[in-house]
LOGUTOR-603787 format. One line per field, with one value per atom (N, C-alpha, C, O): residue in one letter; atom name; y negated, z negated, x negated. Coordinates in nm, 4 decimals, always signed. Example, Ala and Ser with C-alpha at 12.3 -4.5 7.8 and 13.67 -1.06 7.14 Angstrom:
// residues 2
r <- [A	A	A	A	S	S	S	S]
a <- [N	CA	C	O	N	CA	C	O]
yy <- [+0.5690	+0.4500	+0.3300	+0.3319	+0.2250	+0.1060	-0.0030	-0.1138]
zz <- [-0.7800	-0.7800	-0.7800	-0.8465	-0.7080	-0.7140	-0.7870	-0.8039]
xx <- [-1.3190	-1.2300	-1.3200	-1.4236	-1.2850	-1.3670	-1.2900	-1.3409]
// end
This chain:
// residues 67
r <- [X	X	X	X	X	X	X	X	X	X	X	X	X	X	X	X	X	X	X	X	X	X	X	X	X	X	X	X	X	X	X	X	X	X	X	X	X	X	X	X	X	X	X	X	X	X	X	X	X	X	X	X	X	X	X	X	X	X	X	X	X	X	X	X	X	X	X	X	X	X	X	X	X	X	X	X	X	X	X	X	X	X	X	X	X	X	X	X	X	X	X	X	X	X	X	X	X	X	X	X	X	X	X	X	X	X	X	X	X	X	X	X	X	X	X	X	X	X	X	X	X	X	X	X	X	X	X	X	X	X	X	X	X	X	X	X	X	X	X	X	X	X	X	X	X	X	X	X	X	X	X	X	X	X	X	X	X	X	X	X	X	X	X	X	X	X	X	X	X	X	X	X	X	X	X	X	X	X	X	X	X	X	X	X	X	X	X	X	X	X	X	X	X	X	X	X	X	X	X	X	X	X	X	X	X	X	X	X	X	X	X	X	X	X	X	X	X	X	X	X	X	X	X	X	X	X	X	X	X	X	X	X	X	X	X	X	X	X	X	X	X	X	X	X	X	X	X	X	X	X	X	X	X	X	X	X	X	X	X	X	X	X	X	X	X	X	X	X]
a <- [N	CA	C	O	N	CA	C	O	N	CA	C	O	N	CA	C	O	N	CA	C	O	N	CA	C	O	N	CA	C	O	N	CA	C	O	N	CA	C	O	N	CA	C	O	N	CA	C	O	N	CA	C	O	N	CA	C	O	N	CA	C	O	N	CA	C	O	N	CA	C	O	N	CA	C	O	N	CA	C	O	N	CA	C	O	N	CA	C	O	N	CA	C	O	N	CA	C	O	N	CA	C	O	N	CA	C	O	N	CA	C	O	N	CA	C	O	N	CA	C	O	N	CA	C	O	N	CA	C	O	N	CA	C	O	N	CA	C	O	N	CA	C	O	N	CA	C	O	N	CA	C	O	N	CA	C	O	N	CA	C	O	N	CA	C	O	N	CA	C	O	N	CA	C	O	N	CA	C	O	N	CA	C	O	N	CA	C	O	N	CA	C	O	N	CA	C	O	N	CA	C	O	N	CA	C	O	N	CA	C	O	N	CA	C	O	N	CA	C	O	N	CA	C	O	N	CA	C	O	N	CA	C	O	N	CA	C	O	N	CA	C	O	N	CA	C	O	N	CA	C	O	N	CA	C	O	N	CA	C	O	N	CA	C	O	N	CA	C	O	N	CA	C	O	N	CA	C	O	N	CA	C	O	N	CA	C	O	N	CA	C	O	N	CA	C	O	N	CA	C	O]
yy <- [-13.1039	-13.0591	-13.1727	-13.1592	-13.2917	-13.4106	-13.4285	-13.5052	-13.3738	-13.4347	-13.3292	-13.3787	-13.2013	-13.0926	-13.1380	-13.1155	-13.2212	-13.2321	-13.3440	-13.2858	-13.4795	-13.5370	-13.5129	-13.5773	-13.4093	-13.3129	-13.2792	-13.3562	-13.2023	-13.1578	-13.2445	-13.2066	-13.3826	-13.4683	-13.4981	-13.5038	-13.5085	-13.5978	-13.4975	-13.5437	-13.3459	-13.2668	-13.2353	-13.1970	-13.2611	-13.2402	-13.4093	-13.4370	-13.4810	-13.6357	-13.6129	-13.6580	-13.5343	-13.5551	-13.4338	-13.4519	-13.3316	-13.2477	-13.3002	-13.2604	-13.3714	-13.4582	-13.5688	-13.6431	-13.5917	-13.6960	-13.6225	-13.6912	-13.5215	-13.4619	-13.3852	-13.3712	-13.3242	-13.2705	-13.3610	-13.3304	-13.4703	-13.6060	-13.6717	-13.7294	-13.6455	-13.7221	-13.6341	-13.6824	-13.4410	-13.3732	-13.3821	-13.3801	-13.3927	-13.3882	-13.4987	-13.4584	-13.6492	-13.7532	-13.7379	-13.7906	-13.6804	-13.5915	-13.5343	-13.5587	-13.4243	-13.3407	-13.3655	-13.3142	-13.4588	-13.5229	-13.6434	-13.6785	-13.6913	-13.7632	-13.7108	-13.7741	-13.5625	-13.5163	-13.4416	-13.4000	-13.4036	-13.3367	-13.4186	-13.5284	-13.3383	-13.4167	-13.3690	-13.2577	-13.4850	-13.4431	-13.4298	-13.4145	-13.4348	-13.4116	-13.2509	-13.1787	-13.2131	-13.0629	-13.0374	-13.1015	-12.9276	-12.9441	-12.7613	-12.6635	-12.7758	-12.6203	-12.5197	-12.5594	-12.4275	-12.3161	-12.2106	-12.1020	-12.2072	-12.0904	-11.9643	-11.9728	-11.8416	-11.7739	-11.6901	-11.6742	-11.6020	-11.4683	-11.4140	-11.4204	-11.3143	-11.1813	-11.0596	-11.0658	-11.0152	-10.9010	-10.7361	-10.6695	-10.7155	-10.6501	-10.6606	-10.7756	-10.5302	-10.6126	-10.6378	-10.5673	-10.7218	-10.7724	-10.7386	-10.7449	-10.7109	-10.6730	-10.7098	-10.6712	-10.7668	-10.7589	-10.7417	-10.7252	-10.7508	-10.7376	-10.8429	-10.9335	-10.8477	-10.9632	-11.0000	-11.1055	-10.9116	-10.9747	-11.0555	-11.1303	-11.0697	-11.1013	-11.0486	-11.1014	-10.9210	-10.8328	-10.8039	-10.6944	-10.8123	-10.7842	-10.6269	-10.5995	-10.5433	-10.4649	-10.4575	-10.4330	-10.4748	-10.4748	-10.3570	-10.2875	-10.3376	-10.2724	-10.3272	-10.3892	-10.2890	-10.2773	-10.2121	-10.0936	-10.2222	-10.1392	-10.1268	-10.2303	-10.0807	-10.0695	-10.1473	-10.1914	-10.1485	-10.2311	-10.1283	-10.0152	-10.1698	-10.0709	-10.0229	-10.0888	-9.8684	-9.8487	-9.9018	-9.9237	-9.9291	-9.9902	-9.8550	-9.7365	-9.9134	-9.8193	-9.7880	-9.8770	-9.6486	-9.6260	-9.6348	-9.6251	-9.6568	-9.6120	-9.4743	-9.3885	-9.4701	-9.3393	-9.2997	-9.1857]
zz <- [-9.3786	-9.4862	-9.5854	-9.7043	-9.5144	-9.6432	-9.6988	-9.7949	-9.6677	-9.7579	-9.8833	-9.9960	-9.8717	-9.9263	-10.0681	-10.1814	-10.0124	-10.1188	-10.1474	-10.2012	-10.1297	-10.2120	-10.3058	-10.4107	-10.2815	-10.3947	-10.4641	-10.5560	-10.4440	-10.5440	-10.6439	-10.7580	-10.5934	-10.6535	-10.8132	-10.9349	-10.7278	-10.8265	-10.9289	-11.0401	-10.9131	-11.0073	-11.1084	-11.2215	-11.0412	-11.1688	-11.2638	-11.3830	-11.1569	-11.2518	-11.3723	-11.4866	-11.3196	-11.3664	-11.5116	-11.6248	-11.4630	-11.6160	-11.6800	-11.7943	-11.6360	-11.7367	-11.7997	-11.8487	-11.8071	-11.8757	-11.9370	-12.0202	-11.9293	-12.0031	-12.1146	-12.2266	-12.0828	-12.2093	-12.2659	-12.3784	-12.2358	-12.3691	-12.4525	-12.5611	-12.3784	-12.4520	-12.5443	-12.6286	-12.5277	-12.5988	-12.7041	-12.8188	-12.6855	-12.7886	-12.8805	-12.9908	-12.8543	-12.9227	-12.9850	-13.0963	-12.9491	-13.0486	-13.1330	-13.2266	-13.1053	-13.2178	-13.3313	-13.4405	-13.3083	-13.3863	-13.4773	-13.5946	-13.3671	-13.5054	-13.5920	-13.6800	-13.5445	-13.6489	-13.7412	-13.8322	-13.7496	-13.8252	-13.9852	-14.0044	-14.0889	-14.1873	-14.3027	-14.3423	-14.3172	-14.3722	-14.5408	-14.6252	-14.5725	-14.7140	-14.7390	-14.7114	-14.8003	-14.8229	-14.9507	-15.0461	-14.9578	-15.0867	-15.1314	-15.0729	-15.2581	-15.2838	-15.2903	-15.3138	-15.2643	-15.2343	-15.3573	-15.3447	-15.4117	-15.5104	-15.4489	-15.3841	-15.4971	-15.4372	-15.5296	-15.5988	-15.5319	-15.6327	-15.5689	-15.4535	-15.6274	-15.5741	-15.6537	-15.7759	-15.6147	-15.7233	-15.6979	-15.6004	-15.8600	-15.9021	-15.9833	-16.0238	-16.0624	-16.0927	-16.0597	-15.9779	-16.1180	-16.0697	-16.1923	-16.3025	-16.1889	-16.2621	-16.2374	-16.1326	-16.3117	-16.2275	-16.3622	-16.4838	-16.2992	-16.3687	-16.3936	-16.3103	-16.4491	-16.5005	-16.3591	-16.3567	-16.2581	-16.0818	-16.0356	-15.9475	-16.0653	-15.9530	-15.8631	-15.7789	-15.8669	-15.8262	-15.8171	-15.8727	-15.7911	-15.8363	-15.7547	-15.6367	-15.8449	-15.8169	-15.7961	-15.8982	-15.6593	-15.6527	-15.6209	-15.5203	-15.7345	-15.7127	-15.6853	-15.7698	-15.5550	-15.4873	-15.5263	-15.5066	-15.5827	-15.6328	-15.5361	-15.5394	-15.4874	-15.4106	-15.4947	-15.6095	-15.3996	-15.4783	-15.5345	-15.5069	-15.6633	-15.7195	-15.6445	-15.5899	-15.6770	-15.5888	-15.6244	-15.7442	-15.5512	-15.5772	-15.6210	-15.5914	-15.6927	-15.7315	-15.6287	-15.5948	-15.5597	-15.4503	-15.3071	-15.2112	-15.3169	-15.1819	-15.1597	-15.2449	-15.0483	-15.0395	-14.9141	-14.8900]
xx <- [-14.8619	-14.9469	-14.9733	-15.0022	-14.9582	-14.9818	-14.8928	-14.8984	-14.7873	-14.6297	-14.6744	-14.6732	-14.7097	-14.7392	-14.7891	-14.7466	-14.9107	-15.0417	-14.9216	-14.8274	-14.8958	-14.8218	-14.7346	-14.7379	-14.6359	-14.5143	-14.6534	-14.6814	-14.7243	-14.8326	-14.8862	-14.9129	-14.9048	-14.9686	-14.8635	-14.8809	-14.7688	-14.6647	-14.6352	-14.6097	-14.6328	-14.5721	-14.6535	-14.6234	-14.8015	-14.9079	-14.9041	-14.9176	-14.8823	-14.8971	-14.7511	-14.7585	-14.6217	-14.5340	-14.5343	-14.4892	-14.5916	-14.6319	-14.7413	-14.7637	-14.8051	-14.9148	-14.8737	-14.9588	-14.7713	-14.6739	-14.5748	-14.5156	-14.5379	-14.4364	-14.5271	-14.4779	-14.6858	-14.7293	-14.7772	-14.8167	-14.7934	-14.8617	-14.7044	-14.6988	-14.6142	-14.5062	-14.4341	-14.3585	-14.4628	-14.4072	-14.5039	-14.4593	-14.6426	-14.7611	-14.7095	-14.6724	-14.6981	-14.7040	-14.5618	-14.5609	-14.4339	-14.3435	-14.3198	-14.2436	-14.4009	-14.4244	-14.5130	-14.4884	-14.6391	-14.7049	-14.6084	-14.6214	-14.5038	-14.4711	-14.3533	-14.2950	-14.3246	-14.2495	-14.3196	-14.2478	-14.4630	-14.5090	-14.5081	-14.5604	-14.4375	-14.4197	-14.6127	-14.6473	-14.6776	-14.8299	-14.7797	-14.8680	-14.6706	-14.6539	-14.6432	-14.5473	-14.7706	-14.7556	-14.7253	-14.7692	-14.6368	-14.5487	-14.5503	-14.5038	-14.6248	-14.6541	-14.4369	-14.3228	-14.4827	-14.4086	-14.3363	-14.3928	-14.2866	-14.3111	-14.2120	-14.1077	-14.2896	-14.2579	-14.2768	-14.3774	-14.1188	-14.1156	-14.1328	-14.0903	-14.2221	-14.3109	-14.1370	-14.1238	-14.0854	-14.0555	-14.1200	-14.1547	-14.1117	-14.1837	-14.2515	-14.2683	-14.3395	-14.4274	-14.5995	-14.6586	-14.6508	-14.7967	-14.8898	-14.8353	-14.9957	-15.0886	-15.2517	-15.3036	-15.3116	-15.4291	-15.5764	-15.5669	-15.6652	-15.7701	-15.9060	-15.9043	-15.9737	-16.0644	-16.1676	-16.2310	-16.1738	-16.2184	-16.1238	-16.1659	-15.9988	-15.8939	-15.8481	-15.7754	-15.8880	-15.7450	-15.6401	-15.6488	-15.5413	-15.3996	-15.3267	-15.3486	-15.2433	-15.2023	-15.0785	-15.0142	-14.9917	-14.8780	-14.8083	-14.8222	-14.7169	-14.6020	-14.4295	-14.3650	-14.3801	-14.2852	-14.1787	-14.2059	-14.0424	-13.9639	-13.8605	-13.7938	-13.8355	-13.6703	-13.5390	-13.5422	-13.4259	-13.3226	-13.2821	-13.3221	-13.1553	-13.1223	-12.9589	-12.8704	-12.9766	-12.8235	-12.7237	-12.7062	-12.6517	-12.4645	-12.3670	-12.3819	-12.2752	-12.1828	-12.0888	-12.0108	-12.0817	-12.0083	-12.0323	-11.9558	-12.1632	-12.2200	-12.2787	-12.3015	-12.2960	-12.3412	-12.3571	-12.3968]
// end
């Protein structure tokens, strides 16, 4: 039963080193330069003097010869 608790010991010591080293990873790939997005909406947009906006969604237009 003590060999037991020992494997036990080591596998929790050994995932407690694998989630600090994936943490300190991913932290240093996180790039902090945030860089605005632009993004076409299509369609069109409309809005009003609250800040509302009313979007309309158009479908694509058909191809010649489909069907």
């Amino acid at each position: 039963m003590e060999k037991v608790h020992k494997i036990i010991i080591i596998l929790l010591i050994l995932a407690i080193i694998f989630s600090v080293l994936s943490t300190l990873l991913n932290l240093s790939l996180i790039n902090f330069e945030f860089k605005p997005i632009n993004v076409k909406v299509p369609g069109q947009v409309q809005g009003n003097p609250n800040g509302n906006i009313k979007l309309v969604v158009e479908g694509n237009p058909s191809t010649a010869g489909a069907g």
